[in-house]
matplotlib code that plots the C-alpha trace (Angstrom):
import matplotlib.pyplot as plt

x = [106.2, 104.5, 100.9, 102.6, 103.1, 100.2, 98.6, 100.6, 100.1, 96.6, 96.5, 99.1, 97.9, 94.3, 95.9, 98.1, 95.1, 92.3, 90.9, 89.0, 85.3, 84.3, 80.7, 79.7, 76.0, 73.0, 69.8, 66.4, 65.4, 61.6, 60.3, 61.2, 63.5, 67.1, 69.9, 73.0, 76.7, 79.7, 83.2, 86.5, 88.7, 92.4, 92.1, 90.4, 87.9, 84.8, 81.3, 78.9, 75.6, 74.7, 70.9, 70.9, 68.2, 68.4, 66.4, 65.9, 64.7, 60.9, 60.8, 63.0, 60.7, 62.5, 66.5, 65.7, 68.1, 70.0, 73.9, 74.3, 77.7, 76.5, 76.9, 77.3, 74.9, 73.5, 73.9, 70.8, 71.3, 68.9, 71.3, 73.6, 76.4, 79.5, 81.1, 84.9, 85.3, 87.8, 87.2, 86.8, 88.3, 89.1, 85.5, 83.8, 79.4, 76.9, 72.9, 71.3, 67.5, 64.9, 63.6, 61.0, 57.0, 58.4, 61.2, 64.6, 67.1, 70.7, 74.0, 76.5, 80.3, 83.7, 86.9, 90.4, 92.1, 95.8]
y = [107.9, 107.6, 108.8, 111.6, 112.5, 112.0, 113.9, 116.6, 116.6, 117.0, 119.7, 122.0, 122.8, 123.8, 126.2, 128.3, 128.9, 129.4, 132.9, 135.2, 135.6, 139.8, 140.0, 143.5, 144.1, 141.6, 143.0, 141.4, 141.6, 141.9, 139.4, 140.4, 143.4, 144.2, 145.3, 146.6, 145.9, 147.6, 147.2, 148.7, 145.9, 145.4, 141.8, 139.2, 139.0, 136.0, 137.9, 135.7, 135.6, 133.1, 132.6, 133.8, 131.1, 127.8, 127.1, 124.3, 123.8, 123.0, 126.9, 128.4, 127.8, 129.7, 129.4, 132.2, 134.6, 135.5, 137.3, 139.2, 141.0, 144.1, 143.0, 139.1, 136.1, 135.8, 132.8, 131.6, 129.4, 127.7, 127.7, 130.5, 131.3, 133.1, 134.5, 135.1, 138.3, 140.6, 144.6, 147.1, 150.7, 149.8, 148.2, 145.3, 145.3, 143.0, 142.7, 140.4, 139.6, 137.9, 135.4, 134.3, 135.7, 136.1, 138.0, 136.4, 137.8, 137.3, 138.2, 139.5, 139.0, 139.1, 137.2, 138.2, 135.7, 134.9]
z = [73.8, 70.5, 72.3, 74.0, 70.0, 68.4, 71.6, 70.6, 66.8, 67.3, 70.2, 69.2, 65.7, 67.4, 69.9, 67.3, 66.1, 68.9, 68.3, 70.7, 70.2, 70.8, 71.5, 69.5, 70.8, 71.6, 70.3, 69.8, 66.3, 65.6, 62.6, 59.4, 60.7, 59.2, 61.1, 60.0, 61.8, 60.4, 62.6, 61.9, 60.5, 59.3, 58.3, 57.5, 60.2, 61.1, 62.0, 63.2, 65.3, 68.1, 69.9, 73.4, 73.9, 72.3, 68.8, 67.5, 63.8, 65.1, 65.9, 63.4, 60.1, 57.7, 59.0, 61.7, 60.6, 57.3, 57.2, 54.2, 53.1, 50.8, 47.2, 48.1, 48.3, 52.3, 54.2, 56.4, 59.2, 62.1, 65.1, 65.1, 61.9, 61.0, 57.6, 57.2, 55.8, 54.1, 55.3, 52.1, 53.2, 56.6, 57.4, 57.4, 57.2, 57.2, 57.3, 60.0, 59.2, 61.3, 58.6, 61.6, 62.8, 66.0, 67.6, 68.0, 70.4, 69.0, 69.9, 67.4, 67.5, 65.8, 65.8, 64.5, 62.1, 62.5]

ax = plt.figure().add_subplot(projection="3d")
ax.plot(x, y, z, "-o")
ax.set_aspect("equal")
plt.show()
């Protein structure tokens, strides 16, 4: 009885708060290119990018690709990355850069926060 319990205590929490991942676009950005996303949003909402191939830090130099919110610091990351966001006026933009010399395909999605 007391596993049944702790089994519970531990899954249910996760569930309430499994969110569902939107994919926006997937676009190949060329190195050193900027790309702007902007979604309609509510609520706090997580944008984040993923690798449609697998990197690995041997090929990603410089963190491969940097998210920036306008007027806030930008976060760089290796192997995919996500920001939790608050919209301003109903929207909700960030700038993706290829921090690489070659071209990184990405793809770009959202998720609602409970």
């Amino acid at each position: 009885m007391m596993r049944i319990l702790v089994v519970l205590l531990v899954l249910v929490p996760g569930v309430a708060f499994a969110q569902e991942r939107v994919v926006l676009e997937t676009v190949t950005l060329q190195p050193q290119e900027k790309k702007s996303v902007s979604i309609d949003a509510t609520k706090k909402t997580r944008i984040g990018w993923d690798h449609v191939k697998e990197a690995t830090s041997d090929t990603c130099k410089n963190m491969c690709v940097m998210m920036t919110p306008p007027g806030m610091a930008g976060y760089a990351q290796a192997t995919g990355g996500s920001m939790r966001l608050d919209p301003i006026d109903g929207k909700i933009t960030v700038i993706l850069e290829n921090l690489e010399a070659f071209p990184l395909e990405i793809v770009i999605y959202k998720e609602e926060l409970p």
